[in-house]
C-alpha positions in Angstrom: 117.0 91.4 141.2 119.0 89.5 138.5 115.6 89.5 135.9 115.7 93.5 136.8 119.2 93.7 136.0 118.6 91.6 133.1 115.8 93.9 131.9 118.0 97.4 131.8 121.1 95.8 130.1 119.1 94.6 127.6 116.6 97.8 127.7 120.7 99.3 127.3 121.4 97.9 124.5 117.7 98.7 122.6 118.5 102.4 123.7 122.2 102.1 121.8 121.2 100.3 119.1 118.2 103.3 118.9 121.1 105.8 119.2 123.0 104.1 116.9 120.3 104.0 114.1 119.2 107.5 114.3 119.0 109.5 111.1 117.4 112.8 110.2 115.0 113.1 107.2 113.4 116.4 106.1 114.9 118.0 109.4 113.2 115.8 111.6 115.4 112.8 114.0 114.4 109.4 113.6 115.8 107.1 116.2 115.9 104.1 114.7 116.9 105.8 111.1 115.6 104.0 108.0 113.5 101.0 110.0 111.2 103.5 111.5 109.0 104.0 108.6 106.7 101.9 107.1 108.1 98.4 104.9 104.3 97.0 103.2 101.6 98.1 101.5 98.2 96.4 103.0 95.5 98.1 100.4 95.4 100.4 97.7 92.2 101.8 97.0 92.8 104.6 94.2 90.6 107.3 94.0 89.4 108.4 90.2 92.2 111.5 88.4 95.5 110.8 88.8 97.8 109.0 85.6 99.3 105.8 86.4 102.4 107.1 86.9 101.6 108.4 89.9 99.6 105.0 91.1 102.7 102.8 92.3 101.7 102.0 96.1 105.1 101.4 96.6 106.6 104.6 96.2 104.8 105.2 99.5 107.4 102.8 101.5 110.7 103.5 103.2 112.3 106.6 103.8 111.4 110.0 102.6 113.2 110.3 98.7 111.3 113.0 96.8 114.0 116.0 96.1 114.4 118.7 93.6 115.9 116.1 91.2 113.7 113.3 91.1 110.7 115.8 91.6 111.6 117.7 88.5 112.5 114.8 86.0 108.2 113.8 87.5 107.4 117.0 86.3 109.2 116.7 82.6 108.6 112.4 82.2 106.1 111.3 84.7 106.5 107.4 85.6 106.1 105.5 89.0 110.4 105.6 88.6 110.4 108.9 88.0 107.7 110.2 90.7 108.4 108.9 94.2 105.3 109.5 95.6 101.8 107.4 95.6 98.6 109.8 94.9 95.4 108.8 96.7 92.9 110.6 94.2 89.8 111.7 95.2 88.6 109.7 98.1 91.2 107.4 97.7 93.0 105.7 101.0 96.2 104.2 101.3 97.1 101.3 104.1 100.7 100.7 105.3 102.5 98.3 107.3 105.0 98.8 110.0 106.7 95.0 110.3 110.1 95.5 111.7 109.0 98.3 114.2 105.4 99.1 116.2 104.2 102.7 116.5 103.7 103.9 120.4 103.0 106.7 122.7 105.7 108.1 124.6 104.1 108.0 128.0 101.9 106.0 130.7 98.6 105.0 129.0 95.6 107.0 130.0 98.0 109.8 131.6 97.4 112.2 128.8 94.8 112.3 127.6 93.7 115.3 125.3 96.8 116.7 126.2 100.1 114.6 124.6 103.1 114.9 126.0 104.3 117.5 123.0 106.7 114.8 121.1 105.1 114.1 117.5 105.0 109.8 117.5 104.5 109.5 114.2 104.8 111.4 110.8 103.7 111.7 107.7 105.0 113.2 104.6 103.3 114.5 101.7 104.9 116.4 98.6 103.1 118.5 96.4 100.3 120.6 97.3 99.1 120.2 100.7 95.8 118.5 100.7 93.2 117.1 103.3 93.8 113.8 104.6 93.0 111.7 107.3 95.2 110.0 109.2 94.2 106.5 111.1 96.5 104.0 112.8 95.5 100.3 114.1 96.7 97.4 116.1 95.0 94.3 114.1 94.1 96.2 111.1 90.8 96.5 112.0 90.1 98.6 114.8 90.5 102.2 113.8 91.7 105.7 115.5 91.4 108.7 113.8 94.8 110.6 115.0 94.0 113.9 113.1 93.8 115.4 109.2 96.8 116.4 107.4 97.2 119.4 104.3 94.4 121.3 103.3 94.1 124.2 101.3 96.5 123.5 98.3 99.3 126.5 98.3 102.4 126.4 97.0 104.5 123.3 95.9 107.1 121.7 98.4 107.3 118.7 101.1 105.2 118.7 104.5 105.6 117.1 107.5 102.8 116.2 109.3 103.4 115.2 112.9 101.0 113.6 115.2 101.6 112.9 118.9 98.8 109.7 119.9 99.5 110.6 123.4 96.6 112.6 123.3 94.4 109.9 122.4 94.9 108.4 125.4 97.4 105.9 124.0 101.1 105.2 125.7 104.3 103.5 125.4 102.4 100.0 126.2 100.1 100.4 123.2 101.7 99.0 120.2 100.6 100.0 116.2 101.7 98.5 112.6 99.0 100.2 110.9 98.3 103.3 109.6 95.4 104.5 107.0 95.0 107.6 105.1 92.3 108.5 103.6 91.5 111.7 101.1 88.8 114.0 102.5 87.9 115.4 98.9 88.0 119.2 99.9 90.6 120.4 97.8 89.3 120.3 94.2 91.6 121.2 91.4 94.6 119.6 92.5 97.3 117.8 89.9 97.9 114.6 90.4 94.9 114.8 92.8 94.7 113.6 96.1 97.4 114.1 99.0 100.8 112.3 97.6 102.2 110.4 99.9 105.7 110.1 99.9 106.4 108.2 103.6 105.1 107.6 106.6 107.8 107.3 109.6 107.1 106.2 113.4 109.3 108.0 115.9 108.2 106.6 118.7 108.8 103.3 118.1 110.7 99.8 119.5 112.9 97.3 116.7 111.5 94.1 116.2 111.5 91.6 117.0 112.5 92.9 120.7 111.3 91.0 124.0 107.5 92.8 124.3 107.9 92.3 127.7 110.9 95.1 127.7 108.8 97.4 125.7 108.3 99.6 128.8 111.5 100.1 129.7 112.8 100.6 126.9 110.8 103.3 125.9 111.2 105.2 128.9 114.7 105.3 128.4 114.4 106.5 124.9 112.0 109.2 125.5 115.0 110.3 128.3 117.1 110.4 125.1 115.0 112.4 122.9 114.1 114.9 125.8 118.3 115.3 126.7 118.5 116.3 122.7 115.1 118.4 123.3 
């Protein structure tokens, strides 16, 4: 009784400390704010087109920061300062790190299967042209699962949000993820700089670290209650 009790006033405090960190980028509510999305770069593997300026992996980290001013002064003086953003190229893929967070589902494992639950878990954001992408995310780095494409078709100039709930894949608030992949798919010729442009990738699903593993459960359960009150 006294480990249970232990358990939810701690699982209390993740679910204040979740409230407590929650910012909205683009229009969309992260709960833990700026730690949701994703601190290292694991591999760069730049396909052939775009200018070096464009090439900083980097640019890729932390919180989404291309806006009208910063995406103009890219357009007039291109320079990995000037253009917040990483560009795959063609057939390039891009690896990122989650290390002060893990990326889960937002239900039982196995209960959803090919259905999600309807909450997006994860997002990414590309700037730009919207151009085909795959998306991948891992537990060991190793051990891949595609999650779905993003872009496609080029189109006007702006900032997407691509949202992807894993639920569907089976996968639940006991499966943890620090990696994600993408990947360019090399259908949308023509594009400048070319590839997608990555600009963040964000968890919203996701537990602090480091937090006891053991109160990952809980802890989720009671956030998901959160985010479906503010539903």
């Amino acid at each position: 009784m006294k480990a249970l009790a232990r358990a939810l006033s701690v699982s209390g405090a993740l679910l204040a400390c979740s409230a407590g960190n929650a910012a909205v980028y683009n229009g969309i509510d992260f709960p833990q704010g700026a730690a949701s999305f994703a601190d290292e770069v694991i591999n760069f593997n730049a396909g052939p087109g775009p200018a070096a300026a464009f090439l900083e992996s980097s640019n890729s980290l932390g919180v989404p920061d291309v806006n009208t001013t910063n995406g103009l002064a890219c357009a007039q003086a291109p320079s990995t300062t000037n253009c917040k953003f990483t560009s795959l190229g063609e057939a390039g893929s891009l690896t990122l790190r989650f290390t002060d967070n893990v990326l889960t589902g937002s239900s039982p494992s196995g209960s959803l299967t090919g259905v999600g639950d309807g909450f997006n878990d994860l997002y990414v954001v590309e700037v730009g042209v919207s151009e085909s992408t795959s998306v991948e995310i891992s537990m060991d780095g190793s051990t891949w699962f595609n999650v779905g494409n993003i872009g496609g078709g080029g189109g006007s100039v702006g900032v997407f949000n691509y949202g992807f709930d894993i639920d569907k894949l089976g996968f639940g608030f006991t499966d943890s993820f620090t990696y994600v992949r993408v990947t360019d798919l090399l259908i949308d010729p023509g594009t400048s700089p070319q590839g997608a442009d990555i600009d963040a990738i964000g968890a919203i699903q996701t537990v602090p670290l480091p937090a006891g593993v053991w109160l990952l459960p809980v802890g989720l359960i009671l956030i998901r209650w959160m985010r479906r009150r503010h539903a």
